[in-house]
PAZAPA-4460 file (N, C-alpha, C; in steps of 0.05 Angstrom, whole numbers, plus 32768, in hexadecimal, padded with zeros to 4 digits):
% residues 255
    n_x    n_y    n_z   ca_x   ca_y   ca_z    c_x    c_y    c_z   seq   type   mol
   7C3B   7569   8748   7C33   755A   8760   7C4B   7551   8770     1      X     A
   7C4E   7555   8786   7C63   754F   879F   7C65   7532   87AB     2      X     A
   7C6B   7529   87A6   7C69   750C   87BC   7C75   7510   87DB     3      X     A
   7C61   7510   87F1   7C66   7517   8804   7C6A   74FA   8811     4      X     A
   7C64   74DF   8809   7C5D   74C7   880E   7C74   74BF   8820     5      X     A
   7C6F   74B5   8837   7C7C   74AA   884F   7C88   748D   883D     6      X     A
   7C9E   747E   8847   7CAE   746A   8844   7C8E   7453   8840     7      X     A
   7C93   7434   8828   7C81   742E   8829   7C79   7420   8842     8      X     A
   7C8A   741F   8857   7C81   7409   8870   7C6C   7415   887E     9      X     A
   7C72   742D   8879   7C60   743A   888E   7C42   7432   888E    10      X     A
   7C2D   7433   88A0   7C18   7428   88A2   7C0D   7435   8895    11      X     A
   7BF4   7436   888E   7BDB   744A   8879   7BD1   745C   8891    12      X     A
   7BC1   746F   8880   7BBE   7487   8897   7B9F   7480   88A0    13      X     A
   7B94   7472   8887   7B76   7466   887E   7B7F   744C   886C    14      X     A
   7B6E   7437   8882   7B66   7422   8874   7B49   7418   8872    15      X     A
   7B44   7411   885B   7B25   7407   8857   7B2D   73E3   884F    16      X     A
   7B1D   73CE   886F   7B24   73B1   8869   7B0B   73A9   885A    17      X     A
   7AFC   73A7   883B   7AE6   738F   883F   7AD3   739C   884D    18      X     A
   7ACB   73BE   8849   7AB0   73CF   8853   7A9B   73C6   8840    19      X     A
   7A83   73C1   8852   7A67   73BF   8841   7A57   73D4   8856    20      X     A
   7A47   73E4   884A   7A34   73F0   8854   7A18   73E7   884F    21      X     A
   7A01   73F1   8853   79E4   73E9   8845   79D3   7403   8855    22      X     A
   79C5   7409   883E   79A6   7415   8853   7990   73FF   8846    23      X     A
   798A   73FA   8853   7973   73E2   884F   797E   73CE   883B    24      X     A
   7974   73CD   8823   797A   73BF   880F   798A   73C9   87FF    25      X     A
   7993   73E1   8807   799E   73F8   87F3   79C4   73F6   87F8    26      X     A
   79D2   73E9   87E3   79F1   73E3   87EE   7A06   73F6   87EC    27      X     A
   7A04   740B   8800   7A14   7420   8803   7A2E   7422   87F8    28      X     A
   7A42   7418   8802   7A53   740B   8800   7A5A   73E4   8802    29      X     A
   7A73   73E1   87ED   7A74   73C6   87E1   7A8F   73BF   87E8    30      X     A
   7A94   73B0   87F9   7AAF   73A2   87F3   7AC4   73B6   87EE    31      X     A
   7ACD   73C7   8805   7ADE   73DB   8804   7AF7   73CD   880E    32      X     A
   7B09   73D6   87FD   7B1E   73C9   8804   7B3D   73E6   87FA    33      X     A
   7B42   73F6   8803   7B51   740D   87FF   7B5E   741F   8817    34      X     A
   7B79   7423   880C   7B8A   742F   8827   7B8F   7456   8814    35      X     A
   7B92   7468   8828   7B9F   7475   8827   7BB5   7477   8834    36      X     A
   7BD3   7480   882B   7BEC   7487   882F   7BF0   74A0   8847    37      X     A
   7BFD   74A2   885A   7C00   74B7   8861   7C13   74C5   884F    38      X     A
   7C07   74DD   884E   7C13   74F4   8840   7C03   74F6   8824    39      X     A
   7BF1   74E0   881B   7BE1   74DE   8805   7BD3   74F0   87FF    40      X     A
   7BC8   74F9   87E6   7BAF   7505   87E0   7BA4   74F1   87D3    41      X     A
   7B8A   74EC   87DA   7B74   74D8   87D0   7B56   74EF   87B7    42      X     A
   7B5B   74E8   87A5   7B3F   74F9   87A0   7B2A   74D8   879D    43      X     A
   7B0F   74E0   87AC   7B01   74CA   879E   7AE8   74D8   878D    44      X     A
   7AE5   74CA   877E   7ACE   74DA   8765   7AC0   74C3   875F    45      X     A
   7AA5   74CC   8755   7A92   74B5   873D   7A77   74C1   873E    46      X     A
   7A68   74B1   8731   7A52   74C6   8731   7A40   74CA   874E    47      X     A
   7A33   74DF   8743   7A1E   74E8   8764   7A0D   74BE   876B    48      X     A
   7A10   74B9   8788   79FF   74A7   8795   7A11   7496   878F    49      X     A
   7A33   7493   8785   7A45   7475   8783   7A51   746F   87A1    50      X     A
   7A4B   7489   87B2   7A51   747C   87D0   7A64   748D   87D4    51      X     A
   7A74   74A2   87C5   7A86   74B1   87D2   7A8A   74B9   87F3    52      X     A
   7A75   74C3   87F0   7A69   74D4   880F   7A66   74C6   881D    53      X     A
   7A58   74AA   8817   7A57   749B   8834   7A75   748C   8839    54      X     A
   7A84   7485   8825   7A9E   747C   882C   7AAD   748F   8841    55      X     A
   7AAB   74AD   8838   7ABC   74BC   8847   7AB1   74BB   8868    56      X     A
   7A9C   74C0   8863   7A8A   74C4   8883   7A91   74A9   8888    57      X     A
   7A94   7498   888A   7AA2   747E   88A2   7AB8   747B   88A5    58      X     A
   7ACB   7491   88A0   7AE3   7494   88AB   7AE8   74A1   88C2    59      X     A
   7AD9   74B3   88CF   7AD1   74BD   88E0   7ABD   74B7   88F2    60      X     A
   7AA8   749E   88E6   7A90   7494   88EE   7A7C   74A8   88EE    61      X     A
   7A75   74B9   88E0   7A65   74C1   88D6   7A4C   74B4   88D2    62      X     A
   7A5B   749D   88C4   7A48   7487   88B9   7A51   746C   88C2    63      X     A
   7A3E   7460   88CB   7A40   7447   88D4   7A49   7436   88BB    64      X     A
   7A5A   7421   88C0   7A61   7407   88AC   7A4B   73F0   88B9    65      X     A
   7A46   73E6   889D   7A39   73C6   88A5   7A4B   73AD   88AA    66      X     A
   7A68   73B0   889A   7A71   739A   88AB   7A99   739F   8890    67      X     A
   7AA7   7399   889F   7ACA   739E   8897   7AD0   73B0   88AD    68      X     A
   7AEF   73C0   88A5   7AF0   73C2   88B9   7B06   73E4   88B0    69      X     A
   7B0B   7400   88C3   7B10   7412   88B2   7B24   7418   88C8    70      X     A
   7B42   7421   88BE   7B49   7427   88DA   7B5D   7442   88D4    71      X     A
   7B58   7456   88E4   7B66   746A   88E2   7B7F   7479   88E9    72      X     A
   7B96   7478   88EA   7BAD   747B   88F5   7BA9   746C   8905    73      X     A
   7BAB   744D   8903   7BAC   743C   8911   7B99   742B   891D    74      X     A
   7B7A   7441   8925   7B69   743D   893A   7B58   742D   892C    75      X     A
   7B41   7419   8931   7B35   7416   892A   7B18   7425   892E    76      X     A
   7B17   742B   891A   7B00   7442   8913   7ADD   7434   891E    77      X     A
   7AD7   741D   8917   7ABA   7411   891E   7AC2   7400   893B    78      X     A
   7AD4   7402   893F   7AD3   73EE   8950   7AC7   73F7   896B    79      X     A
   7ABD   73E9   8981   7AAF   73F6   899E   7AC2   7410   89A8    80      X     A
   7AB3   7420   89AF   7AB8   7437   89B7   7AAB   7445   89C7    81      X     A
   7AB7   7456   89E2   7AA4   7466   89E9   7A9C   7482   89D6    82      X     A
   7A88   748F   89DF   7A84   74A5   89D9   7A9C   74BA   89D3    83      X     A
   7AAB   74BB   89ED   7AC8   74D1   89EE   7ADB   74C1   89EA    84      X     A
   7AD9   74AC   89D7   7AF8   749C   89C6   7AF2   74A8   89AC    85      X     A
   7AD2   74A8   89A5   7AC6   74B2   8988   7AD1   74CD   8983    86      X     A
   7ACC   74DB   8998   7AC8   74FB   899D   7AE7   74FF   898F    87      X     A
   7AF7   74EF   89A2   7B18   74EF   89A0   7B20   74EC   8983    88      X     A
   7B1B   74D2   897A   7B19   74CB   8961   7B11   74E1   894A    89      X     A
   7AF7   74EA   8951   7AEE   74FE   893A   7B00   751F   8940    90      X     A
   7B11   7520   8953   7B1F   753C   8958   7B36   7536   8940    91      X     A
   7B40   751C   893C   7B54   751B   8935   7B50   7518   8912    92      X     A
   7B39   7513   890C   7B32   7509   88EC   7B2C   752B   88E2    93      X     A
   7B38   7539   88D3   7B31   754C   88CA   7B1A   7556   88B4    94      X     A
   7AFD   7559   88BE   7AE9   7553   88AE   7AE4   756A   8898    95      X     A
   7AE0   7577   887D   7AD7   7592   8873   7ABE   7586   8869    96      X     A
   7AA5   758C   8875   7A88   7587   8862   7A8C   7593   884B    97      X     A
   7A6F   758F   8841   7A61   759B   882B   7A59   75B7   8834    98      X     A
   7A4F   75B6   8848   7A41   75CE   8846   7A4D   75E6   8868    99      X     A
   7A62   75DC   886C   7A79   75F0   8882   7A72   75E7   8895   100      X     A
   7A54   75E6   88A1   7A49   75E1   88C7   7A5A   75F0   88D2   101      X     A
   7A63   760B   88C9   7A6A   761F   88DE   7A51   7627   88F0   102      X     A
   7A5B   7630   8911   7A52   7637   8924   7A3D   764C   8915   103      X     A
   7A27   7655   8917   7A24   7672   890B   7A26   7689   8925   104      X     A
   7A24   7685   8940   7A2D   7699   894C   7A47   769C   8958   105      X     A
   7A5C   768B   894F   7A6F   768E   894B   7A84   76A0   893F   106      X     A
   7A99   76B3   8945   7AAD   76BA   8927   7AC1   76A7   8922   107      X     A
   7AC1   76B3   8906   7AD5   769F   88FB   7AEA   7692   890F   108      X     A
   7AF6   76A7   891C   7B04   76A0   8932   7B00   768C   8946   109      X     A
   7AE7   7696   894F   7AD6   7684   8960   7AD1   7662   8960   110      X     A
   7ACC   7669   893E   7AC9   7647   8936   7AE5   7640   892D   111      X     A
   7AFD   7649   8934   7B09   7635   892E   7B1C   7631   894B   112      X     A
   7B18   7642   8967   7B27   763A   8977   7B11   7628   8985   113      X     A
   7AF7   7622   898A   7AE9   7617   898B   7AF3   75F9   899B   114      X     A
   7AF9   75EA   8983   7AFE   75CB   898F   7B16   75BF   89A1   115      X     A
   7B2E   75D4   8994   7B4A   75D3   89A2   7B45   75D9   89C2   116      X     A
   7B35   75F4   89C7   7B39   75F1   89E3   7B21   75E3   89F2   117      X     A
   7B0B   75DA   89DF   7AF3   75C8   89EF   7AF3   75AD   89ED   118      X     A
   7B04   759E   89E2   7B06   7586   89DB   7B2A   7583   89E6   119      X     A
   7B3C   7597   89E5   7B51   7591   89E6   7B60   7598   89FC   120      X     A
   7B52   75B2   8A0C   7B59   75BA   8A1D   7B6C   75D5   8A17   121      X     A
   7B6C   75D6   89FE   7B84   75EB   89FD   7B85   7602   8A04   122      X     A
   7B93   7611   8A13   7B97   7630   8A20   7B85   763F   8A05   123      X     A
   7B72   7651   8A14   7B66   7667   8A00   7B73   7675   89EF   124      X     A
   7B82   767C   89FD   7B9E   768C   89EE   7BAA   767C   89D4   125      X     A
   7BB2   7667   89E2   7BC7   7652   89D0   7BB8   764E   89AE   126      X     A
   7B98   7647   89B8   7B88   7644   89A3   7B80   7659   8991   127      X     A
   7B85   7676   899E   7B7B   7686   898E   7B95   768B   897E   128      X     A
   7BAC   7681   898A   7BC5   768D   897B   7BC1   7681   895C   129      X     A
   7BBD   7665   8967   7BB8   764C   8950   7BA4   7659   8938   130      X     A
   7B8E   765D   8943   7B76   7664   8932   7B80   7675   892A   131      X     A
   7B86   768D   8924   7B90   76A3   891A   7BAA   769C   890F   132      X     A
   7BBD   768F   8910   7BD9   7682   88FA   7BBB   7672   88DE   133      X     A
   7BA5   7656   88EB   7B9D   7650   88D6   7B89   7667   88C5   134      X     A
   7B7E   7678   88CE   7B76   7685   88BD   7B7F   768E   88AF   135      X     A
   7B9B   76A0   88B1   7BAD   76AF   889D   7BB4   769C   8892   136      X     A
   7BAF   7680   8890   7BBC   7669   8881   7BAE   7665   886E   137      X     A
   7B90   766F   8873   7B7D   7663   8861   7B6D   7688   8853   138      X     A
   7B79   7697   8856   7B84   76AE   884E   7B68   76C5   885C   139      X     A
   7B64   76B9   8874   7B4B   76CA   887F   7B55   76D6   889F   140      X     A
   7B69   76D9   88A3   7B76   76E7   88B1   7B5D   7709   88BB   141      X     A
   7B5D   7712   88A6   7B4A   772C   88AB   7B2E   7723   88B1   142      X     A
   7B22   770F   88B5   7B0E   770A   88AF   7B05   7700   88CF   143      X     A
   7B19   76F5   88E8   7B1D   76E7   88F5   7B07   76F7   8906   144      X     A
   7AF4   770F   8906   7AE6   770F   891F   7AC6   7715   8905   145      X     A
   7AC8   7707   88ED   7AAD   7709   88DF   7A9D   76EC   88EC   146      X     A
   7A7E   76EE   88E4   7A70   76D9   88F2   7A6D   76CB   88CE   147      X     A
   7A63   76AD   88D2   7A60   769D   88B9   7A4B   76B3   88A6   148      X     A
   7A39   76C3   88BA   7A24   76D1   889D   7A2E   76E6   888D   149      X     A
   7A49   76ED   889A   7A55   7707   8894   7A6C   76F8   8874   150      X     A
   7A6F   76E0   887C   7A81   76D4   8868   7A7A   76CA   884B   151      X     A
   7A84   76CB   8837   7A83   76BA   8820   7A7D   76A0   8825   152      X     A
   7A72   768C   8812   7A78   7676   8814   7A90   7664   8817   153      X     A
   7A9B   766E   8805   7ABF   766E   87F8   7AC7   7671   8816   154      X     A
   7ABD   7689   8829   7AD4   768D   883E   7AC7   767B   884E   155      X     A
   7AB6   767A   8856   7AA5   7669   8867   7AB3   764A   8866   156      X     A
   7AB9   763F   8851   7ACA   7627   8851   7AE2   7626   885A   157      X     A
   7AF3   7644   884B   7B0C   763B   884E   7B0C   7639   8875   158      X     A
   7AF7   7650   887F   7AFB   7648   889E   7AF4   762F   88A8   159      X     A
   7AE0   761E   889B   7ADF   7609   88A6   7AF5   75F5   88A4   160      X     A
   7B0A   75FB   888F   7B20   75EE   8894   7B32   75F3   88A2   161      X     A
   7B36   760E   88AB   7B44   761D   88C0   7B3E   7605   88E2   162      X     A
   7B1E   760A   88D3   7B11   75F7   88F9   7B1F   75E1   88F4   163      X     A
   7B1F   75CD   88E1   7B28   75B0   88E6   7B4D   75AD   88E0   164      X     A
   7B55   75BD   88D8   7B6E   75C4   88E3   7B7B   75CD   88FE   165      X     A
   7B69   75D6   8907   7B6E   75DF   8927   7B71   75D0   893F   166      X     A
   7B6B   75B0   8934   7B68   7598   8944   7B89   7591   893D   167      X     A
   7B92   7595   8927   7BB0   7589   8920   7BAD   7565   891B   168      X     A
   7B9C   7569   890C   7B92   754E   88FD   7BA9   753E   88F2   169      X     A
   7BA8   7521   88EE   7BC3   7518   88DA   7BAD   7515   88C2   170      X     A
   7B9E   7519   88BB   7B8B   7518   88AB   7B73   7522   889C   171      X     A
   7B6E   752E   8886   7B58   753F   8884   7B4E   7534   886B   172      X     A
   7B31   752F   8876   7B17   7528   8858   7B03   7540   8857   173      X     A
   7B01   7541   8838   7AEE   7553   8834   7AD9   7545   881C   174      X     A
   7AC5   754E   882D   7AB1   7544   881D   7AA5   7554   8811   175      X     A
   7AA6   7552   87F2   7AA2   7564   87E0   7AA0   7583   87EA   176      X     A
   7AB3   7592   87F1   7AB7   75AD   8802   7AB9   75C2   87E9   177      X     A
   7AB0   75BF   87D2   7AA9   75D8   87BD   7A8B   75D4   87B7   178      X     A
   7A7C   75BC   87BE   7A5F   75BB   87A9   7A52   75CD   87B5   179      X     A
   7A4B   75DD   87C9   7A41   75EA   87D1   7A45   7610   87C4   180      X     A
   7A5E   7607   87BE   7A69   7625   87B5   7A5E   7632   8796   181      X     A
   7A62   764C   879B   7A56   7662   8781   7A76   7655   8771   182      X     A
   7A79   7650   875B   7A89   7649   8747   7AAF   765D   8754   183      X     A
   7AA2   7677   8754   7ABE   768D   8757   7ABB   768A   876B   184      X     A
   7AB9   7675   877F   7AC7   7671   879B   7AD8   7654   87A2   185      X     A
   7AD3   7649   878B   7ADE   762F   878E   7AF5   762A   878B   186      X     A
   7B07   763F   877D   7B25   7643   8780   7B2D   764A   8794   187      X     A
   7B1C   765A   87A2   7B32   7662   87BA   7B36   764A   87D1   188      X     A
   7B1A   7640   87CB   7B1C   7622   87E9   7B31   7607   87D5   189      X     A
   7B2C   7603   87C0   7B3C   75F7   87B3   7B6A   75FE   87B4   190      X     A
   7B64   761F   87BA   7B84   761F   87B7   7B84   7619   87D2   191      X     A
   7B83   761E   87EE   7B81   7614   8807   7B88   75F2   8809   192      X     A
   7B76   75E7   87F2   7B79   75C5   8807   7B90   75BE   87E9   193      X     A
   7B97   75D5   87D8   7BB3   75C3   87C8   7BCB   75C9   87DB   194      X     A
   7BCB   75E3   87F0   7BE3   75EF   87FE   7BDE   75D3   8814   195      X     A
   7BC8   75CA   8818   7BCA   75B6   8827   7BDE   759E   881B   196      X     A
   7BDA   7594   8812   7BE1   757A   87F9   7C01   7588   87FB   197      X     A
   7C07   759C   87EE   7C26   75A7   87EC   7C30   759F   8808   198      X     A
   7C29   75A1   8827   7C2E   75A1   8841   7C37   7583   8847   199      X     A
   7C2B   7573   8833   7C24   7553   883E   7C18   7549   8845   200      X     A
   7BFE   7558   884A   7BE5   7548   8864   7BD9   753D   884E   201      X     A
   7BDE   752D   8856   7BC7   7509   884F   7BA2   751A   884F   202      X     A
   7BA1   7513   883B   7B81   7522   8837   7B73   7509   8823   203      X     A
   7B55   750A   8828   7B49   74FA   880D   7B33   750E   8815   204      X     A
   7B28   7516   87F5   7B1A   7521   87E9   7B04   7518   87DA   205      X     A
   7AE9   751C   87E3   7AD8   7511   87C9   7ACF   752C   87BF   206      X     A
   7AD7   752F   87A2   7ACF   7544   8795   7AC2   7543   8776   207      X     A
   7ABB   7559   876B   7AB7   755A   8752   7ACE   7564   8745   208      X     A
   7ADF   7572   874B   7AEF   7583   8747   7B0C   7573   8737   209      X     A
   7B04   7567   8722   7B1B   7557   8713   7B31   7561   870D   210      X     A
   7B2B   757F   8705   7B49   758E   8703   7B5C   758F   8721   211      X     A
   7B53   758F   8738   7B5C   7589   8753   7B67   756F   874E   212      X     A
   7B5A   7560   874E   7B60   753D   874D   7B7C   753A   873B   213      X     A
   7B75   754C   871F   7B91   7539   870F   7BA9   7552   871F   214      X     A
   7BA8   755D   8725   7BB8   7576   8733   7BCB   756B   874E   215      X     A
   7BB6   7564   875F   7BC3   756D   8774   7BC0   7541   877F   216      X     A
   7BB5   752F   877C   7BAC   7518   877C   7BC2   7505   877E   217      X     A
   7BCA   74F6   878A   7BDD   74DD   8788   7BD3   74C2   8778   218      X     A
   7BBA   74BD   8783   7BAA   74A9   877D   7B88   74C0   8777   219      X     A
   7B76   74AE   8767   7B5B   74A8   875F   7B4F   7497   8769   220      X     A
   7B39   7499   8777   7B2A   7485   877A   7B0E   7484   876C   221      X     A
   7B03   7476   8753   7AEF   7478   874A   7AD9   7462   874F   222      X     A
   7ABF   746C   8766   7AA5   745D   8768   7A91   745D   8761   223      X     A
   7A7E   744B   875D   7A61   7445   8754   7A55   742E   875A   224      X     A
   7A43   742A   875F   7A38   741C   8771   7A3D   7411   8781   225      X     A
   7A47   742B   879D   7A51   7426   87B7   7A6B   740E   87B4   226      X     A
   7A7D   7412   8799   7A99   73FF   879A   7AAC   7419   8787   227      X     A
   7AC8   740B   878E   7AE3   7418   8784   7AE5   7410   876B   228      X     A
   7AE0   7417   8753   7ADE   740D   873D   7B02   740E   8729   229      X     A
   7AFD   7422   8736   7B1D   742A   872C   7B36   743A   8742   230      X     A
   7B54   7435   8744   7B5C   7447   8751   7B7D   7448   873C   231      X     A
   7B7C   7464   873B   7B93   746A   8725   7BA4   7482   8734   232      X     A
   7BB7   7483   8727   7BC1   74A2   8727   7BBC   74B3   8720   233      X     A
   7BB9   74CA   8719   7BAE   74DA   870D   7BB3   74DB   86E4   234      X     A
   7BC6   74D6   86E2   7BCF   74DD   86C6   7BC2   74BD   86B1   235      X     A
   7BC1   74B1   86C9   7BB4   7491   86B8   7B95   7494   86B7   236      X     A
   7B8A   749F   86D5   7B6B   749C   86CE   7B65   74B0   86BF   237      X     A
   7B71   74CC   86B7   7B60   74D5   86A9   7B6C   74D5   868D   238      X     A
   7B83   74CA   868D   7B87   74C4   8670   7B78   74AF   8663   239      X     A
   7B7C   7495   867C   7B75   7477   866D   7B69   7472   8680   240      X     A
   7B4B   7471   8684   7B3D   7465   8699   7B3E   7446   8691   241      X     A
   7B38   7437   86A3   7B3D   741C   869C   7B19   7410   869C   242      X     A
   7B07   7416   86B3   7AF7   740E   86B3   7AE0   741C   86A4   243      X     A
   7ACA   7414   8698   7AB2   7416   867E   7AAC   7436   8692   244      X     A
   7AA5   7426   86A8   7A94   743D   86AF   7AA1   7455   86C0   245      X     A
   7AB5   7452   86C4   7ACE   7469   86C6   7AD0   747F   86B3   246      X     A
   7AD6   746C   8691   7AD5   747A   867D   7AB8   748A   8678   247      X     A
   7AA2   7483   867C   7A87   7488   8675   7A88   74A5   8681   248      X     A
   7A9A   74A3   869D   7A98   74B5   86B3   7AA9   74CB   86A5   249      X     A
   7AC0   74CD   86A0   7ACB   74E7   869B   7ABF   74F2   867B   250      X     A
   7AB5   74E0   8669   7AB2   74E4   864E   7A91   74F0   8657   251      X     A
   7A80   74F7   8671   7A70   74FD   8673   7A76   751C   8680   252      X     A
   7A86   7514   868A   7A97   7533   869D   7AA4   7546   867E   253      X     A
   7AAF   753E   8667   7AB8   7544   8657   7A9F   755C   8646   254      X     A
   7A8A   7545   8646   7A7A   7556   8630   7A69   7567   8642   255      X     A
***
């Protein structure tokens, strides 16, 4: 693992002040209180419904917060906004779903010069140069005039990260971007976001994918019931988890 980590003054790339979420009575999130580093890799993990997903989605606002406060390279993320501050905002948060939300009449190509020149203005040209450097990046270079039905799943992702690279993000979350995948495709989107991590881009990850986590990971973040129960390095949480239900968690991933 590389430490790409900026000097410690530097500000966080992601801060979470004292986040509570709710759907009705139901407490999403609890008393969040956690920074990512620029240049960090964040994995967060715990079991299915501990809030992974909705933590990540209110970094982008995805998801609304009930009350703290989240701020992203600086900005404050909940705070009043228009529409095209959001728009602005979400160009710059590098999103990978679960399940791609590629264009389907799109090509690959298509979906990834897409936002650079409709959101950004950028020369057609300029963008397609771009799109075509990130595809051969994400090793689909030949692939650049196939449509999403023509693609793998496996490739279908790695382009969706091609798309949210194309914005030139300081930042990229992926929310669980293998569960969707056939097993023998999950390496290939997996070596993609470690060549990421090698680069330095500040990424947090909610995954299953533990061998990723102790691999490529700076920090752990482990939740359940919508709170941070644990946050380690990699070689401590999965050697020595500290919390009951941490340990419950990997000794369940074990067997």
């Amino acid at each position: 693992m590389t430490d790409h980590r900026p000097p410690a003054e530097a500000p966080p790339m992601i801060s979470f002040s004292n986040v509570n979420k709710n759907y009705g009575s139901y407490k999403a999130l609890v008393g969040i209180n956690a920074e990512v580093a620029r240049g960090e890799v964040v994995v967060v993990c715990g079991p299915s419904g501990s809030g992974k997903s909705t933590l990540i989605r209110t970094v982008n606002r995805l998801e609304e917060i009930g009350s703290g406060t989240i701020t992203f390279d600086g900005q404050d993320v909940h705070g009043p906004m228009r529409g095209s501050d959001l728009n602005r905002l979400r160009s710059r948060v590098g999103f990978v779903f679960q399940s791609f939300n590629l264009f389907p009449h799109l090509s690959a190509l298509e979906n990834v010069t897409l936002s650079p020149v409709k959101v950004s203005g950028t020369k057609r040209e300029v963008a397609h140069e771009r799109a075509m450097q990130l595809l051969d990046r994400v090793g689909l270079a030949a692939k650049a005039g196939s449509y999403p039905a023509q693609l793998s799943g496996g490739q279908q992702q790695r382009v969706a990260i091609a798309r949210a690279l194309a914005m030139e993000p300081p930042a990229m979350l992926f929310d669980e971007p293998t569960s969707a995948l056939d097993p023998e495709m999950v390496g290939e989107v997996l070596a993609v976001m470690r060549s990421l991590a090698a680069d330095g881009m500040t990424m947090m990850c909610v995954t299953h994918e533990m061998g990723f986590a102790r691999e490529v990971a700076d920090h752990v973040w482990f939740m359940d019931g919508g709170s941070i129960l644990e946050r380690a390095q990699p070689g401590a949480f999965f050697g020595a988890p500290q919390h009951p239900r941490a340990q419950r968690f990997l000794s369940d991933l074990r067997h």
